[in-house]
N, CA, C and O atoms as a Tinker XYZ file with bonds, in Angstrom:
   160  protein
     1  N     -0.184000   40.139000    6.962000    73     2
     2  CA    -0.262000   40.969000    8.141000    64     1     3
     3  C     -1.272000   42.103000    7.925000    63     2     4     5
     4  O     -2.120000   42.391000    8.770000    81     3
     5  N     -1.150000   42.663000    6.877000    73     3     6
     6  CA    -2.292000   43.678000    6.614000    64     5     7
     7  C     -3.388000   43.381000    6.415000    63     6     8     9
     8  O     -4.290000   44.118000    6.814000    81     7
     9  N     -3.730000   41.898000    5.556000    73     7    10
    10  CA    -5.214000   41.399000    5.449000    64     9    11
    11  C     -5.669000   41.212000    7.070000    63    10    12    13
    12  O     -6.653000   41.896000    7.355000    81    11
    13  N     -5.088000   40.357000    8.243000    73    11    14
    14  CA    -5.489000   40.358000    9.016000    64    13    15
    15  C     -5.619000   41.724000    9.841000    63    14    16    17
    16  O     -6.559000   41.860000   10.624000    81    15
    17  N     -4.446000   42.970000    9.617000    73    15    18
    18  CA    -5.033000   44.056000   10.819000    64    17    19
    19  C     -6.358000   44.775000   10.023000    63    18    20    21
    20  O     -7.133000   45.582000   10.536000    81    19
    21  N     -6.405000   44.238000    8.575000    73    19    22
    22  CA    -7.628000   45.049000    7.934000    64    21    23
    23  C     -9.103000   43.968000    8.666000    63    22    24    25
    24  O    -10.285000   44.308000    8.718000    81    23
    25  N     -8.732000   43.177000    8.953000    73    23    26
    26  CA   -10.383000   42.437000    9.124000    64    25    27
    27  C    -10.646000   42.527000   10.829000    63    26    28    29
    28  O    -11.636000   42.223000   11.494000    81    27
    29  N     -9.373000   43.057000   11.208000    73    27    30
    30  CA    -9.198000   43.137000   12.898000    64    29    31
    31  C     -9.991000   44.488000   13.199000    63    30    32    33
    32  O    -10.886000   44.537000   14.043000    81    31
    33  N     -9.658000   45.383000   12.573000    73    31    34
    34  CA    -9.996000   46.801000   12.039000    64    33    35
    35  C     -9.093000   47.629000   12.702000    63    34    36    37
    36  O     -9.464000   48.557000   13.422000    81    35
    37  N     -7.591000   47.263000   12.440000    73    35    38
    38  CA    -5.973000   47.706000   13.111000    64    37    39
    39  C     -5.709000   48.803000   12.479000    63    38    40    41
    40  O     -5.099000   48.451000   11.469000    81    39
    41  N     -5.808000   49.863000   12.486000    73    39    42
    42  CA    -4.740000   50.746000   11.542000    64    41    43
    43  C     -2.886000   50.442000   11.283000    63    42    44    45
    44  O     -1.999000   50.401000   12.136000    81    43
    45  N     -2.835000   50.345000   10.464000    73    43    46
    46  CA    -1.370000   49.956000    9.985000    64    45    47
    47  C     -0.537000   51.509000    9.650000    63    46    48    49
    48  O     -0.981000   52.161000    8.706000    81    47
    49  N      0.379000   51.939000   10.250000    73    47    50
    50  CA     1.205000   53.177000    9.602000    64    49    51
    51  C      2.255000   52.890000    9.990000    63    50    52    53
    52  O      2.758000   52.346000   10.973000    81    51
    53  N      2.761000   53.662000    8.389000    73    51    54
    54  CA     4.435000   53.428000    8.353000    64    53    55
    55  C      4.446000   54.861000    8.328000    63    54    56    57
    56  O      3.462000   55.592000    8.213000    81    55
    57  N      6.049000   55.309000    8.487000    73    55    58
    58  CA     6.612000   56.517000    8.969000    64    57    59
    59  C      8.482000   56.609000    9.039000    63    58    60    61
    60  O      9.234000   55.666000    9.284000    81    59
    61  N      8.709000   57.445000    8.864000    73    59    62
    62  CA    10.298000   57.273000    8.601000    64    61    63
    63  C     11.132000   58.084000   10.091000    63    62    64    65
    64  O     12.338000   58.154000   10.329000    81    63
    65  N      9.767000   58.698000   11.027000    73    63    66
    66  CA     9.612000   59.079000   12.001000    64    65    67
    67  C      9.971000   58.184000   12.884000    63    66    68    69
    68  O     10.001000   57.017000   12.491000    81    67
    69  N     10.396000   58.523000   14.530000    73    67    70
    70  CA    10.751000   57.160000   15.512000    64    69    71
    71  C      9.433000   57.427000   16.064000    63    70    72    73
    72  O      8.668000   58.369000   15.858000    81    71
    73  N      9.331000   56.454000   16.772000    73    71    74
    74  CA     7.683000   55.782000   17.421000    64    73    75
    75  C      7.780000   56.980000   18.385000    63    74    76    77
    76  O      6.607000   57.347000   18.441000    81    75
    77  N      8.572000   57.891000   19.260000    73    75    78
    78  CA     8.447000   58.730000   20.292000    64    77    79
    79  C      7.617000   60.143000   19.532000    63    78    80    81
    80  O      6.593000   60.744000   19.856000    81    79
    81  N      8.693000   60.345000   18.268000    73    79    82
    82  CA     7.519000   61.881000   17.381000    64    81    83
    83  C      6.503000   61.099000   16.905000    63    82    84    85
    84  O      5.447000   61.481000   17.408000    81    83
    85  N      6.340000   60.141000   16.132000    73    83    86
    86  CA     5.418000   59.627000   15.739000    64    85    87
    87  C      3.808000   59.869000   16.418000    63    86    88    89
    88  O      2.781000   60.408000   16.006000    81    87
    89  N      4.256000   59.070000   17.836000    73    87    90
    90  CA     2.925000   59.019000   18.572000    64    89    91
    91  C      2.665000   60.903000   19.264000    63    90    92    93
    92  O      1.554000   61.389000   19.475000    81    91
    93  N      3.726000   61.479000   19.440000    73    91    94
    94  CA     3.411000   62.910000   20.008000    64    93    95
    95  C      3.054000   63.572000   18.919000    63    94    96    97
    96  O      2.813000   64.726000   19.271000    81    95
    97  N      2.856000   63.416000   17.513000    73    95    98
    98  CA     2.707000   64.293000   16.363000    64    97    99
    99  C      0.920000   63.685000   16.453000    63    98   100   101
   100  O      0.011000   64.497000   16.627000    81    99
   101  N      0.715000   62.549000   16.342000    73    99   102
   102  CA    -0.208000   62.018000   15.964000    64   101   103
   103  C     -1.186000   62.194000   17.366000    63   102   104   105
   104  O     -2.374000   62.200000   17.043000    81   103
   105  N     -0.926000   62.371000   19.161000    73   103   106
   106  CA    -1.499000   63.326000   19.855000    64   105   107
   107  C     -1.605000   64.311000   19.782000    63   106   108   109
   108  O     -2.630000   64.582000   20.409000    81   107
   109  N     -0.955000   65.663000   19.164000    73   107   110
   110  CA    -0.855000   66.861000   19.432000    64   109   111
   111  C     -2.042000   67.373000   18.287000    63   110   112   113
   112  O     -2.551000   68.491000   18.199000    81   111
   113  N     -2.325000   66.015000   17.349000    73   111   114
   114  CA    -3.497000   66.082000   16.285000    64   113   115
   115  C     -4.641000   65.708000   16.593000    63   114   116   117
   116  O     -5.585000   65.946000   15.841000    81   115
   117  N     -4.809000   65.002000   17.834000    73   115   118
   118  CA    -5.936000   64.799000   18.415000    64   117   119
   119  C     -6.009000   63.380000   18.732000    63   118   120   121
   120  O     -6.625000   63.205000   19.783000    81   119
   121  N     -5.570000   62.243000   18.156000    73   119   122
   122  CA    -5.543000   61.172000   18.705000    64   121   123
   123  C     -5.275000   60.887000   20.296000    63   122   124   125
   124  O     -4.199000   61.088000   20.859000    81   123
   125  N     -6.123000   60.525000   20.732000    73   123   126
   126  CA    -5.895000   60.259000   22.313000    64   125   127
   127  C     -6.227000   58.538000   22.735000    63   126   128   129
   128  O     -7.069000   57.744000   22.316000    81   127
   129  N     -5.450000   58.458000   23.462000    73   127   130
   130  CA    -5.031000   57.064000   24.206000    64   129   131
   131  C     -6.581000   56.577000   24.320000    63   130   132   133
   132  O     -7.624000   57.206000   24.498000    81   131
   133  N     -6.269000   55.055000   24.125000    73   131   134
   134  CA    -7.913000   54.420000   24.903000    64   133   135
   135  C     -7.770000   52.943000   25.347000    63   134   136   137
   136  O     -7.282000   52.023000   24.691000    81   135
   137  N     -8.216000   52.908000   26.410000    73   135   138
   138  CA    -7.940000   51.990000   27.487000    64   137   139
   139  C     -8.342000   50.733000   26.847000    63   138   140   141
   140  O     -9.468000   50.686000   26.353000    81   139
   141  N     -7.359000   49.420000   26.772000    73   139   142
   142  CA    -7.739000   48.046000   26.164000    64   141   143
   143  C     -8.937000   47.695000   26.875000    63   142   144   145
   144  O     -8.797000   47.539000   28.088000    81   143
   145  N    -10.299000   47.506000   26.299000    73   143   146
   146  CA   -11.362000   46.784000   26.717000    64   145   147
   147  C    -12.359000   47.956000   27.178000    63   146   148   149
   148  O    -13.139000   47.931000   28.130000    81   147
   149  N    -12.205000   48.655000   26.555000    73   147   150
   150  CA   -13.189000   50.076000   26.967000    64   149   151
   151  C    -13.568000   50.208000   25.496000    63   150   152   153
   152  O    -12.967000   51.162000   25.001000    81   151
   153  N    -14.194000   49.710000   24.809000    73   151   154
   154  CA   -14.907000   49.890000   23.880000    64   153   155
   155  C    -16.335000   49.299000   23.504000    63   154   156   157
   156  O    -16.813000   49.080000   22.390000    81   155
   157  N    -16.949000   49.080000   24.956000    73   155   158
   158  CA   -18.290000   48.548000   25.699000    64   157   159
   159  C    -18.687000   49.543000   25.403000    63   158   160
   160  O    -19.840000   49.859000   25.695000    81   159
């Protein structure tokens, strides 16, 4: 699973965090949403 999200170019993270802080910790750091197929 990791060889393939590494050649996909997936970031993989683990966390002991639930997916709701997870993703608001990891916005409030600057990561922002990006639309599937907008990378034209």
């Amino acid at each position: 699973m990791i060889e393939l999200a590494d050649d996909s170019g997936i970031v993989v993270l683990a966390t002991s965090k639930r997916m709701y802080e997870a993703c608001g910790k990891l916005y409030s750091h600057g990561l922002k949403p990006e639309a599937v197929g907008d990378k034209a």
